[in-house]
N, CA, C and O atoms as a CHARMM CRD file, in Angstrom:
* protein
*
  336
    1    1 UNK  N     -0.72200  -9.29900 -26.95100 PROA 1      0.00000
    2    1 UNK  CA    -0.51000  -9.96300 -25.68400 PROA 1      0.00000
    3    1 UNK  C     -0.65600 -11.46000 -25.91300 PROA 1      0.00000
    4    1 UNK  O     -1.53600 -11.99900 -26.58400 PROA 1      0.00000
    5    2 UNK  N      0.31200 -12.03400 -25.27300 PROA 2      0.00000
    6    2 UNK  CA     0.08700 -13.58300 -25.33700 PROA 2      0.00000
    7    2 UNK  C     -0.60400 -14.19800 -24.62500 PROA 2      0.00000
    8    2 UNK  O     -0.41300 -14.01500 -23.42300 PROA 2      0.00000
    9    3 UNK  N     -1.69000 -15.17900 -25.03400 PROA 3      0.00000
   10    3 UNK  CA    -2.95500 -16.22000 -24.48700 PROA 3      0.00000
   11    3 UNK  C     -2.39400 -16.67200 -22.68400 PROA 3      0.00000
   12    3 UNK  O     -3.09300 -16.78400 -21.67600 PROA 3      0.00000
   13    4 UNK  N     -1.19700 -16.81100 -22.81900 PROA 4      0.00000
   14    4 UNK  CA    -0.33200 -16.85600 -21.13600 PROA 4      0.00000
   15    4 UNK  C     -0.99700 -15.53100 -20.76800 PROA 4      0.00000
   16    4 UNK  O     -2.18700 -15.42600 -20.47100 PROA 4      0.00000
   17    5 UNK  N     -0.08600 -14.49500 -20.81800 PROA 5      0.00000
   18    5 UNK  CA    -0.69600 -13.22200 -20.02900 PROA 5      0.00000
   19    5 UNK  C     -1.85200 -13.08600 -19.80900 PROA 5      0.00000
   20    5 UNK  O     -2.32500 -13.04700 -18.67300 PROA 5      0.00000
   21    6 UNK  N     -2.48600 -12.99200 -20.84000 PROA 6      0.00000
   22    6 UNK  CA    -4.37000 -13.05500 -21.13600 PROA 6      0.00000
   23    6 UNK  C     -4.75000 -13.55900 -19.55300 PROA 6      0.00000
   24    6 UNK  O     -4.94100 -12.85200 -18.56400 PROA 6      0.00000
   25    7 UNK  N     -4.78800 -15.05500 -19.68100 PROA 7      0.00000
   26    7 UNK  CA    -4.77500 -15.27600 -18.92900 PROA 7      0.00000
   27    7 UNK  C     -4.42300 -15.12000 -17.30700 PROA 7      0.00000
   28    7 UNK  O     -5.26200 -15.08100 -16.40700 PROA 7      0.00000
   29    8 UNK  N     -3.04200 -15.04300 -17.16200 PROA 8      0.00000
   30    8 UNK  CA    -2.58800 -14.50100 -16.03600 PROA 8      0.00000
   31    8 UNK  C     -2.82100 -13.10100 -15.51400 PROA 8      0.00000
   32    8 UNK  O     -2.42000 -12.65400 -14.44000 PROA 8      0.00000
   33    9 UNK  N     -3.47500 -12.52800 -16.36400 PROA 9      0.00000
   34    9 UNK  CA    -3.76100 -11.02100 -15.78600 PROA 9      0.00000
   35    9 UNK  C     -5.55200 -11.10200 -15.74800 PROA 9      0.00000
   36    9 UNK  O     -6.13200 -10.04000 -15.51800 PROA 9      0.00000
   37   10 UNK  N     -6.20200 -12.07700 -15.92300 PROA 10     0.00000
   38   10 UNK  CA    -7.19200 -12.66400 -15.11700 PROA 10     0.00000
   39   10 UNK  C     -8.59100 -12.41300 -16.12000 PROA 10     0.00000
   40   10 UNK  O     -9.76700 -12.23000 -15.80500 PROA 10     0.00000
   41   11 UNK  N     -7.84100 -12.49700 -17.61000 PROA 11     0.00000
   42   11 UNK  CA    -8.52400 -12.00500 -18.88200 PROA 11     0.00000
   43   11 UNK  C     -9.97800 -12.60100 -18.99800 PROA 11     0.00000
   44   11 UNK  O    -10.97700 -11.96000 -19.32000 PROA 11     0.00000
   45   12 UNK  N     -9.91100 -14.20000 -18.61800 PROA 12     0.00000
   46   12 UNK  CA   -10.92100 -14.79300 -18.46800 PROA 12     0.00000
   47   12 UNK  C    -12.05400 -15.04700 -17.06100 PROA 12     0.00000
   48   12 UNK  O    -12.67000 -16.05000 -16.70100 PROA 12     0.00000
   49   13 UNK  N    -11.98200 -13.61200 -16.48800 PROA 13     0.00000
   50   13 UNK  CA   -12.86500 -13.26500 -15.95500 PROA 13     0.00000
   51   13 UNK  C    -12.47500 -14.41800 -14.23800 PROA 13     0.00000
   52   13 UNK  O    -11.67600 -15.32800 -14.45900 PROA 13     0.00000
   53   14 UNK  N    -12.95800 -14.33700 -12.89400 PROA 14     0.00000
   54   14 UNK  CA   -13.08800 -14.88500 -11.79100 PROA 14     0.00000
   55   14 UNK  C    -14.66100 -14.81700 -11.08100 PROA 14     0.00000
   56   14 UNK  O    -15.81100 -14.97500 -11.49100 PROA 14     0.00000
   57   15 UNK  N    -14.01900 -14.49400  -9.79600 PROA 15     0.00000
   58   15 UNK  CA   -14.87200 -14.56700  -8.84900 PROA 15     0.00000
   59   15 UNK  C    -14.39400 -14.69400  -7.48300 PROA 15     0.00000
   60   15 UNK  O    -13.69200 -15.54000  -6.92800 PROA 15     0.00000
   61   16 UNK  N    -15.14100 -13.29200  -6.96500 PROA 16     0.00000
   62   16 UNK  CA   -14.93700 -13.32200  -5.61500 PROA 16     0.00000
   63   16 UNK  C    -15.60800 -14.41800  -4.69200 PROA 16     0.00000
   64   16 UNK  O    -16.69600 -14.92400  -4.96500 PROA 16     0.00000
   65   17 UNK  N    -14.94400 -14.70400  -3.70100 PROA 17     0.00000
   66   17 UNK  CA   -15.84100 -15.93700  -2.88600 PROA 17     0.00000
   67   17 UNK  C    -15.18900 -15.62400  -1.31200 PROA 17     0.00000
   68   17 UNK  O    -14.09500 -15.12300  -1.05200 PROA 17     0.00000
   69   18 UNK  N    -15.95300 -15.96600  -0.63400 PROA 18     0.00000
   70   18 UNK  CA   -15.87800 -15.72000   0.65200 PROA 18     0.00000
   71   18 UNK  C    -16.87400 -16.74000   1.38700 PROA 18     0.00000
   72   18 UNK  O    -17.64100 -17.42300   0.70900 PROA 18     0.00000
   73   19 UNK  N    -16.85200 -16.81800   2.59000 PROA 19     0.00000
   74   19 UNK  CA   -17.59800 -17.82500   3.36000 PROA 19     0.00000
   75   19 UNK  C    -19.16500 -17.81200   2.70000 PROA 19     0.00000
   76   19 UNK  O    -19.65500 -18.78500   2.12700 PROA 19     0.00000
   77   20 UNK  N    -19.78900 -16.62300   2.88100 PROA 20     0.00000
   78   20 UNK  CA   -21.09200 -16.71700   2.43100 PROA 20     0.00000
   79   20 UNK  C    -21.55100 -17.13300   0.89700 PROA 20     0.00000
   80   20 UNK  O    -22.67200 -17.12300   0.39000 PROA 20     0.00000
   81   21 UNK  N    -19.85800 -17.62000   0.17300 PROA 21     0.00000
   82   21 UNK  CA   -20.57300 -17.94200  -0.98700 PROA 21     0.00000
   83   21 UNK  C    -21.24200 -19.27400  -1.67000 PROA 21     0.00000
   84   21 UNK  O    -21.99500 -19.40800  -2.63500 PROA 21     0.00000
   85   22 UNK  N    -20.42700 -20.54300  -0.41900 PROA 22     0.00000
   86   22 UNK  CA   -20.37200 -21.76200  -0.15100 PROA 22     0.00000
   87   22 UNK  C    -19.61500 -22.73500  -1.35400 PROA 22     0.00000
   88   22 UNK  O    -18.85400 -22.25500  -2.19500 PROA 22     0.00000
   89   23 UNK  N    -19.94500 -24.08900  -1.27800 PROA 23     0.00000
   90   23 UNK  CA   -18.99200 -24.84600  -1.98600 PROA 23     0.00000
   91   23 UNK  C    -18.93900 -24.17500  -3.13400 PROA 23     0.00000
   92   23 UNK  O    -19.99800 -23.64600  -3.47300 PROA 23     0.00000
   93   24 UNK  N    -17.64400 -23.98600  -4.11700 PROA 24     0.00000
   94   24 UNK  CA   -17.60700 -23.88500  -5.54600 PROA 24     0.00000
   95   24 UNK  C    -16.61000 -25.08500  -5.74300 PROA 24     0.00000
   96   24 UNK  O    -15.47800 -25.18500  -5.27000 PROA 24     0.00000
   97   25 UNK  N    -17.58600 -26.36900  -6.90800 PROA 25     0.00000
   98   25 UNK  CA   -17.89200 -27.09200  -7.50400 PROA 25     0.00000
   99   25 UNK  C    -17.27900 -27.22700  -9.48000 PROA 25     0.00000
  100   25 UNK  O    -17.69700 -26.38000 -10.27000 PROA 25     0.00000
  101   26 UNK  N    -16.62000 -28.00500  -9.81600 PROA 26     0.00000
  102   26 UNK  CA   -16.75500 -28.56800 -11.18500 PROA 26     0.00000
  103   26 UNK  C    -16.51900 -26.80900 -11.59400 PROA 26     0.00000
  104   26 UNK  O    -17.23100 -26.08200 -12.28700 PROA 26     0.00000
  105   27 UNK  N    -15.28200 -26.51500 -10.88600 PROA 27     0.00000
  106   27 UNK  CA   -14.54000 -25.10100 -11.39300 PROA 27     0.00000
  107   27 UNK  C    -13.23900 -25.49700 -12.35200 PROA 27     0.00000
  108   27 UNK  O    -12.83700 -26.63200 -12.60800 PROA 27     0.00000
  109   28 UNK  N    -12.85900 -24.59800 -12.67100 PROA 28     0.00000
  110   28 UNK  CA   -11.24100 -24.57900 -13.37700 PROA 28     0.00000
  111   28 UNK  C    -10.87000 -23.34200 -13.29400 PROA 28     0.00000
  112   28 UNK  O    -10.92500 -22.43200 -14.12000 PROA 28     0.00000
  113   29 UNK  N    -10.36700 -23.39600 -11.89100 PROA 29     0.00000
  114   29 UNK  CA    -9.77500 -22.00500 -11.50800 PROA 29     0.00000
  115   29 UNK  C     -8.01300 -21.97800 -11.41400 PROA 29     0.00000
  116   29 UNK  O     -7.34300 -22.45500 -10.49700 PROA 29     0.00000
  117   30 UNK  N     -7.49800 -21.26800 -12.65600 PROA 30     0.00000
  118   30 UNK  CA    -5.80100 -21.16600 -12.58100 PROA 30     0.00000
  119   30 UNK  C     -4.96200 -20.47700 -11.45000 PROA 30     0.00000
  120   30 UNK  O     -3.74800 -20.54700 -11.25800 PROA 30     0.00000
  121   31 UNK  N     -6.01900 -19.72500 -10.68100 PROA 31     0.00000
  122   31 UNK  CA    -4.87000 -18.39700  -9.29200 PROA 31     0.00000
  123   31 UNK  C     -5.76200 -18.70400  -8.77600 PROA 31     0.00000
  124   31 UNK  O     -6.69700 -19.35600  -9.24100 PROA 31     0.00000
  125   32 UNK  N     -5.61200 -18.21700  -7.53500 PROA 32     0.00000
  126   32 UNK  CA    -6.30100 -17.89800  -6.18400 PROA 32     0.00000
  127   32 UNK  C     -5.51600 -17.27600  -5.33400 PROA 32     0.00000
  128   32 UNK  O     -4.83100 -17.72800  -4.41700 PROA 32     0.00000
  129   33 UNK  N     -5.78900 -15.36400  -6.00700 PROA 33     0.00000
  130   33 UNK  CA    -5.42700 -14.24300  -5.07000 PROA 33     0.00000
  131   33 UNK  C     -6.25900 -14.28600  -3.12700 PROA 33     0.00000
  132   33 UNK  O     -7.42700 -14.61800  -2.92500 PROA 33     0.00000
  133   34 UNK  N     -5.58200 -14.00000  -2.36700 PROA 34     0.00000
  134   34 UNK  CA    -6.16800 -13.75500  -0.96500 PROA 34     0.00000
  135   34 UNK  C     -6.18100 -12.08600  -1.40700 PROA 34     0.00000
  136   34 UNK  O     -5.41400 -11.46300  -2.14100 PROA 34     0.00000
  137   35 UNK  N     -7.24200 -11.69800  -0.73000 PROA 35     0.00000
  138   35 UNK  CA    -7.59900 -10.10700  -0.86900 PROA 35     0.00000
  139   35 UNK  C     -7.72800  -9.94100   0.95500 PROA 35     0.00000
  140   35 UNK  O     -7.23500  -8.89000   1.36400 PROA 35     0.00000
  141   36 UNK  N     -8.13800 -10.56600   1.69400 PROA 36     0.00000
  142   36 UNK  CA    -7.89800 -11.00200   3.21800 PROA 36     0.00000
  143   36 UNK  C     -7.42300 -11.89300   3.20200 PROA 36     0.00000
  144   36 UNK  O     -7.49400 -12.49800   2.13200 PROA 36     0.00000
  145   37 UNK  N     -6.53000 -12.64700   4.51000 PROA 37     0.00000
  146   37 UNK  CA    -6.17300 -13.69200   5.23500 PROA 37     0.00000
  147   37 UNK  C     -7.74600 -14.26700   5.29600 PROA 37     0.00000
  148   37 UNK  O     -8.81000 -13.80000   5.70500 PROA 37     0.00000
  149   38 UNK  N     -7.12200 -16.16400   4.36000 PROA 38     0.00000
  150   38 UNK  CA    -8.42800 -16.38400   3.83300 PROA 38     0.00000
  151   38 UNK  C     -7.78200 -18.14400   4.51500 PROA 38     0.00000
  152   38 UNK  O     -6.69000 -18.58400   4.87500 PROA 38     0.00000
  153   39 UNK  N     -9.45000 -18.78400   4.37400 PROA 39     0.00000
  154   39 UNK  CA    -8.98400 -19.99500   5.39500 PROA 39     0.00000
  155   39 UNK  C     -9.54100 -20.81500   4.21000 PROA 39     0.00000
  156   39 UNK  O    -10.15400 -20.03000   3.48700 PROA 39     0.00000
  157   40 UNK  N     -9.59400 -22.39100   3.58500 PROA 40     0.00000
  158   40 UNK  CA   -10.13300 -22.96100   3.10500 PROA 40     0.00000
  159   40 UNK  C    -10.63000 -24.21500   4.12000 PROA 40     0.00000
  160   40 UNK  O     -9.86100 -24.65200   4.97600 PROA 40     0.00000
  161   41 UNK  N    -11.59400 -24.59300   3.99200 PROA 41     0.00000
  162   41 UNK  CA   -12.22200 -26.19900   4.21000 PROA 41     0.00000
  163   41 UNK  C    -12.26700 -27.14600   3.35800 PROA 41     0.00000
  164   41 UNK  O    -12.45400 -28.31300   3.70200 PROA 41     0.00000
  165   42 UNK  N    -12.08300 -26.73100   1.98300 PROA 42     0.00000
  166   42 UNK  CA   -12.06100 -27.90500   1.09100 PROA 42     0.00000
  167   42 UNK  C    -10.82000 -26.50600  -0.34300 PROA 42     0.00000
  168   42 UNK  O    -10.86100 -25.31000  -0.63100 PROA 42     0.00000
  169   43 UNK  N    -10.20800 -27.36300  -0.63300 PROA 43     0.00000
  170   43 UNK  CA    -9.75700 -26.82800  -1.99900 PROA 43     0.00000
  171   43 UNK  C     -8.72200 -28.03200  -2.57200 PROA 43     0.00000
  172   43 UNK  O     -7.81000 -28.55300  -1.93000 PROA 43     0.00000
  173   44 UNK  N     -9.13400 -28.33800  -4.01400 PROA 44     0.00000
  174   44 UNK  CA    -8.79800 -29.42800  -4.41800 PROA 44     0.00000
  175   44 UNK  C     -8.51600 -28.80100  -6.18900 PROA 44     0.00000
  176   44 UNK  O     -9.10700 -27.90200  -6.78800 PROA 44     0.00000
  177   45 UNK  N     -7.18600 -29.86300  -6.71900 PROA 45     0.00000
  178   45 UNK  CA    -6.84800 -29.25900  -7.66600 PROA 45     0.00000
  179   45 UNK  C     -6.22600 -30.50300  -8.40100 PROA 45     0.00000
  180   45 UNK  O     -5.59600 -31.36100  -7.78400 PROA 45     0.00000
  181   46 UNK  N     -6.48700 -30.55600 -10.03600 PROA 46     0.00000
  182   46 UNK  CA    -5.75800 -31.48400 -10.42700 PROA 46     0.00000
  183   46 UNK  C     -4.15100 -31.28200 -10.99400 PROA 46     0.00000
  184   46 UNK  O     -3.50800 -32.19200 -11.51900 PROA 46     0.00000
  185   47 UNK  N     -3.66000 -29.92900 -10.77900 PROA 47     0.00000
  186   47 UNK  CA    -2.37900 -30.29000 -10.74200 PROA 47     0.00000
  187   47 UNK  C     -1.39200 -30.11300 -10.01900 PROA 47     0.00000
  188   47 UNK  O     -0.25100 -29.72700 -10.27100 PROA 47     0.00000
  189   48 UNK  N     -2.18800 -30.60000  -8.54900 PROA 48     0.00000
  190   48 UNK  CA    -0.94200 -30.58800  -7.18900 PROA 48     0.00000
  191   48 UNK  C     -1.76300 -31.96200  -6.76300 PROA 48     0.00000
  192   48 UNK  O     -2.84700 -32.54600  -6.74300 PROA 48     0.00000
  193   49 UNK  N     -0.21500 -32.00000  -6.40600 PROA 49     0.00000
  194   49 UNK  CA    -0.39300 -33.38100  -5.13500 PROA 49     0.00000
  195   49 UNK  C     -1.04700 -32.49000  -3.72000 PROA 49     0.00000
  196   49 UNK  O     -0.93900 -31.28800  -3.47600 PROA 49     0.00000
  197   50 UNK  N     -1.58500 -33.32200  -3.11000 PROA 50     0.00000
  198   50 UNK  CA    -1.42700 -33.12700  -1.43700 PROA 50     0.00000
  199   50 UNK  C     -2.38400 -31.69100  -1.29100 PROA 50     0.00000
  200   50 UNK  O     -2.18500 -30.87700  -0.38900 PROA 50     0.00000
  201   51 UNK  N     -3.38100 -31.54200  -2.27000 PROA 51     0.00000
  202   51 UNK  CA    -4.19600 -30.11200  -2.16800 PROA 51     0.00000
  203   51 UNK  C     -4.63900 -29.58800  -0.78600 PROA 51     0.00000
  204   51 UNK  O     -4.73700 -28.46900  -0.28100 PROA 51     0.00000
  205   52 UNK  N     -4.97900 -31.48800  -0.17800 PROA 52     0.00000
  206   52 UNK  CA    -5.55500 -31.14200   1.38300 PROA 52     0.00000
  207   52 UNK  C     -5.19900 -30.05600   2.27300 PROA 52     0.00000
  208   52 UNK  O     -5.93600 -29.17600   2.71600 PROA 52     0.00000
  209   53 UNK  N     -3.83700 -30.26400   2.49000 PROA 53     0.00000
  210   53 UNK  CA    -2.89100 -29.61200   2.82600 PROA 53     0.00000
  211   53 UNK  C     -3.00900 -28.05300   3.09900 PROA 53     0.00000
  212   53 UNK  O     -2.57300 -27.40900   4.05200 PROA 53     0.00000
  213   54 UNK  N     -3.67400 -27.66400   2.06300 PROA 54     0.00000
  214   54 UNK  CA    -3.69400 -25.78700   1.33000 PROA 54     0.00000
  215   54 UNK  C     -4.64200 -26.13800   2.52600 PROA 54     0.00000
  216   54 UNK  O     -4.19800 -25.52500   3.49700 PROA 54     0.00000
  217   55 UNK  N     -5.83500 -26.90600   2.91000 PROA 55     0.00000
  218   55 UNK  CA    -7.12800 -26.38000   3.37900 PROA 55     0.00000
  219   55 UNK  C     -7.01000 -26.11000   5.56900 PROA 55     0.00000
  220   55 UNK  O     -6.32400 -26.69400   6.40900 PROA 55     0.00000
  221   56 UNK  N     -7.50400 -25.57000   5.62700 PROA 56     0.00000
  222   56 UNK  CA    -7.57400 -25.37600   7.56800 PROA 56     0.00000
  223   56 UNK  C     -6.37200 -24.77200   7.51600 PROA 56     0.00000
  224   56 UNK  O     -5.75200 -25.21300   8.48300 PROA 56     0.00000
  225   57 UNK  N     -5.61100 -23.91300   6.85300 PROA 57     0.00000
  226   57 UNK  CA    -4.05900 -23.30200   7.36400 PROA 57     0.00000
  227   57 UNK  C     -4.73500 -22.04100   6.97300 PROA 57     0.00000
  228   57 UNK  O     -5.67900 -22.09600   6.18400 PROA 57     0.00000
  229   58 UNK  N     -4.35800 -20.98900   7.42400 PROA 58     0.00000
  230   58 UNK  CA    -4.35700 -19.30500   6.82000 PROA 58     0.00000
  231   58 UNK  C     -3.37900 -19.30300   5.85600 PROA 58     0.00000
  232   58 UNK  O     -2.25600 -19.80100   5.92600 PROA 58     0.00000
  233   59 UNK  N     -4.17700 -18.37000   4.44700 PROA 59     0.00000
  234   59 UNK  CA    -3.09500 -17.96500   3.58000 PROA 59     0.00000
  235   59 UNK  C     -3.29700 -15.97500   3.78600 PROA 59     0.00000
  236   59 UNK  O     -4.29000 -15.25600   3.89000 PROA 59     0.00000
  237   60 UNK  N     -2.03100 -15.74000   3.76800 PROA 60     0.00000
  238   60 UNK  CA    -2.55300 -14.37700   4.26800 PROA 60     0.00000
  239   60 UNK  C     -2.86600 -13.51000   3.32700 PROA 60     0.00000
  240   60 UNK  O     -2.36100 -13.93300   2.28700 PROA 60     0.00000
  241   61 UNK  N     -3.57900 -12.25900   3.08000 PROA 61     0.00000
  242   61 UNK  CA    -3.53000 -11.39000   2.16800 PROA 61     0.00000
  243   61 UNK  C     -2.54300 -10.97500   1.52900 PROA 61     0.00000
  244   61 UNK  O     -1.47100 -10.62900   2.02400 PROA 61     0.00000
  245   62 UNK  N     -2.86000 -10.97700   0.27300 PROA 62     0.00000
  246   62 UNK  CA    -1.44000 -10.19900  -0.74300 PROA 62     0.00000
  247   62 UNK  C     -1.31200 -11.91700  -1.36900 PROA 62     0.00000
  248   62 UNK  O     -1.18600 -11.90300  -2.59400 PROA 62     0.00000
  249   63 UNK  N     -1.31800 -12.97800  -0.92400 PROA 63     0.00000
  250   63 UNK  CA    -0.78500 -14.33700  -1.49000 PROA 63     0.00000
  251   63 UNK  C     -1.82300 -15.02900  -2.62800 PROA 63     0.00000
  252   63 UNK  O     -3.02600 -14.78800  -2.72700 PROA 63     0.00000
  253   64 UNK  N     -1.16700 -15.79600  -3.31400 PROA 64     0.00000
  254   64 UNK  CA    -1.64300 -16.47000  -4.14200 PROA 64     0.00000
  255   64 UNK  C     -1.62800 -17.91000  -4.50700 PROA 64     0.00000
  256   64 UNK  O     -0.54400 -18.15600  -3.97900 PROA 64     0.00000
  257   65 UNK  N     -1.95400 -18.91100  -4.94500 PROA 65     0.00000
  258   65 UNK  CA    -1.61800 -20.09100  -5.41800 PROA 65     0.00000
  259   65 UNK  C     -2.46500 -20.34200  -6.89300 PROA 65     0.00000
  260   65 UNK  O     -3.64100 -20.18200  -7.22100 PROA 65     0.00000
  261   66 UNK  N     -1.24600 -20.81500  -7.59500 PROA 66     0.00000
  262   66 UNK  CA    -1.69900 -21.51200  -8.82700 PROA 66     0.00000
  263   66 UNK  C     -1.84700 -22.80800  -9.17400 PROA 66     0.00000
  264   66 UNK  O     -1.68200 -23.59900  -8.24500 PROA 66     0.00000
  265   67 UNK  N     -2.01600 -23.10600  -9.85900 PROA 67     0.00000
  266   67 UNK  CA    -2.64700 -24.50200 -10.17500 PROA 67     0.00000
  267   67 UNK  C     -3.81900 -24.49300 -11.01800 PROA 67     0.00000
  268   67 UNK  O     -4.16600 -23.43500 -11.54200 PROA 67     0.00000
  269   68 UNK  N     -4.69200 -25.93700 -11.26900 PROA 68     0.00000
  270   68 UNK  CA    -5.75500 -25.97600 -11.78300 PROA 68     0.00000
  271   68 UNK  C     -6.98200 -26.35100 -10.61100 PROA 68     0.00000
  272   68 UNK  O     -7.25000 -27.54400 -10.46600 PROA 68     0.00000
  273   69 UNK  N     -7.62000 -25.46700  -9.89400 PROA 69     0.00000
  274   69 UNK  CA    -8.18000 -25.80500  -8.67100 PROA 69     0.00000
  275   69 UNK  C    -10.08300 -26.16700  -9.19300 PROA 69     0.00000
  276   69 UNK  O    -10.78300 -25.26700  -9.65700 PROA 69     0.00000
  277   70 UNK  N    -10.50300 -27.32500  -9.02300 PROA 70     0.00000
  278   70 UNK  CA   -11.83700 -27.77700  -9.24800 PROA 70     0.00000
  279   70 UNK  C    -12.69600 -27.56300  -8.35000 PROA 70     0.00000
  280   70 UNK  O    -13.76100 -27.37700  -8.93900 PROA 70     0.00000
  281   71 UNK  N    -12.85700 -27.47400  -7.13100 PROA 71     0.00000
  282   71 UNK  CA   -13.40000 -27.19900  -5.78000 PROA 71     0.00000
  283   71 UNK  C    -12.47900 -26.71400  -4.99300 PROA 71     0.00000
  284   71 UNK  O    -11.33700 -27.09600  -4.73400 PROA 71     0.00000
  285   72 UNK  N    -13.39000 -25.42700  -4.48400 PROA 72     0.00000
  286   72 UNK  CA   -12.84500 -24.37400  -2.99600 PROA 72     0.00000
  287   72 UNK  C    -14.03900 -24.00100  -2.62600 PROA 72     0.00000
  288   72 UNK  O    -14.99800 -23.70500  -3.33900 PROA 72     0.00000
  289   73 UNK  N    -13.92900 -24.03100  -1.20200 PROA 73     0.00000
  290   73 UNK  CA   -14.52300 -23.37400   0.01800 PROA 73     0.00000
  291   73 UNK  C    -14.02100 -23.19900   0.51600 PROA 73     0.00000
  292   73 UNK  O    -13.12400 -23.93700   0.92400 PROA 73     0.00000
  293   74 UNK  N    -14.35500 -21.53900   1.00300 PROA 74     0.00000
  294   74 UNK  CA   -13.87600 -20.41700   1.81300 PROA 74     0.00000
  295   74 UNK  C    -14.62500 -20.94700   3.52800 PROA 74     0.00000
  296   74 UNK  O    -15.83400 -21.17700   3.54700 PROA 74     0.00000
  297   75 UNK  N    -14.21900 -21.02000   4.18100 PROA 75     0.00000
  298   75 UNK  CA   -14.25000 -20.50500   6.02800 PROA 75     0.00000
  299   75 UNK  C    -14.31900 -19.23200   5.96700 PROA 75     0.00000
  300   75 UNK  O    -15.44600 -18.78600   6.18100 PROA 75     0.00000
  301   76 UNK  N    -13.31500 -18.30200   5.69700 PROA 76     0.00000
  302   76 UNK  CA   -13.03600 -16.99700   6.20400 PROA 76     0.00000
  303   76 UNK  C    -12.14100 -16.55700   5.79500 PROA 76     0.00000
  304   76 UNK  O    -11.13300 -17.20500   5.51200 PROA 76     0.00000
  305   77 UNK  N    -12.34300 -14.68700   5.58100 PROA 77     0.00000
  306   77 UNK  CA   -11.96800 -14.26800   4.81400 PROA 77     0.00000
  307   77 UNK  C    -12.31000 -14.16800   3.36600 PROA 77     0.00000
  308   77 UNK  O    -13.35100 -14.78800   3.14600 PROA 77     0.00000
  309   78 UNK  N    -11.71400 -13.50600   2.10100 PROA 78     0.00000
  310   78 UNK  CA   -12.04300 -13.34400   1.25200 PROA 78     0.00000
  311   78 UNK  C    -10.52800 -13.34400   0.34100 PROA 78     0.00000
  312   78 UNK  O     -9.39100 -12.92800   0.56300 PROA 78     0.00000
  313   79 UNK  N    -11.26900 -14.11200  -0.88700 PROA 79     0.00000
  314   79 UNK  CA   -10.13600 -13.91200  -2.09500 PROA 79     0.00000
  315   79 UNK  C    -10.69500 -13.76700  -3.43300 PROA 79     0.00000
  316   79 UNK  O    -11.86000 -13.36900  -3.45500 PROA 79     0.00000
  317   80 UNK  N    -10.09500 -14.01300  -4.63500 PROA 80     0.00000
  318   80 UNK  CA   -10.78000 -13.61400  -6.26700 PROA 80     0.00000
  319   80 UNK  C    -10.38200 -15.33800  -6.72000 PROA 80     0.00000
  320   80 UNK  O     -9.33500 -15.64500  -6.15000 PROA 80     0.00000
  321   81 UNK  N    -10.82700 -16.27600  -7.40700 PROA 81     0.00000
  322   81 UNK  CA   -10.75100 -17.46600  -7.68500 PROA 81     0.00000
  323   81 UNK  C    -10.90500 -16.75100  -9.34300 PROA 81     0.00000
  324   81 UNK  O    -11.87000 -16.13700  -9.79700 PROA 81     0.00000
  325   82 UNK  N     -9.41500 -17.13000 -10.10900 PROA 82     0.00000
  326   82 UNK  CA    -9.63400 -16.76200 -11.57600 PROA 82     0.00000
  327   82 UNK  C    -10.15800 -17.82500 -12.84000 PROA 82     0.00000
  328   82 UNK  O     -9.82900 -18.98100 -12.57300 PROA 82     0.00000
  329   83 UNK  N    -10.70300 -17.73300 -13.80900 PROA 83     0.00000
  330   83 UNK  CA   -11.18800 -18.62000 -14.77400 PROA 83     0.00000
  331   83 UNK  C     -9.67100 -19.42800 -15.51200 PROA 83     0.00000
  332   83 UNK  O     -8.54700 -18.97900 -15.73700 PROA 83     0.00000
  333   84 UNK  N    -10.15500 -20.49200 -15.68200 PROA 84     0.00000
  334   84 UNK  CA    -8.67300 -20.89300 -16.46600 PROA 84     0.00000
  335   84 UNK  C     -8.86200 -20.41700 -17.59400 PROA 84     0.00000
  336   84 UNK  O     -7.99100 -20.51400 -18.45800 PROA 84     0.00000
């Protein structure tokens, strides 16, 4: 299997997070599956413009976004935040 897949099939381990888990900080998270319609207050990433954007909107269950995300907090709902 190639170090891509590895990766993308979530080889290097995540983490579930949900409101009660609070800020996650000085991360390097590559996906961010929704497992519920999940809300952010903060999610910030160094390889998108305009990260703000992702945060106070619903992403619904089943969805994902990639990128390199350094800080997320969950509001509500629940998703899996993967290791880069």
């Amino acid at each position: 299997m190639s170090s891509t897949a590895f990766l993308l099939q979530g080889g290097n381990g995540g983490h579930v997070l949900n409101s009660g888990e609070g800020a996650q900080t000085g991360k390097s998270y590559r996906w961010i599956q929704m497992v519920e319609d999940t809300v952010f207050s903060t999610i910030t990433g160094s390889t998108l413009t305009n990260t703000a954007d992702l945060a106070t909107i619903t992403h619904l269950a089943g969805t994902g976004i990639g990128g390199n995300f350094t800080a997320v907090t969950v509001t509500s709902g629940t998703c899996i935040a993967y290791d880069q």
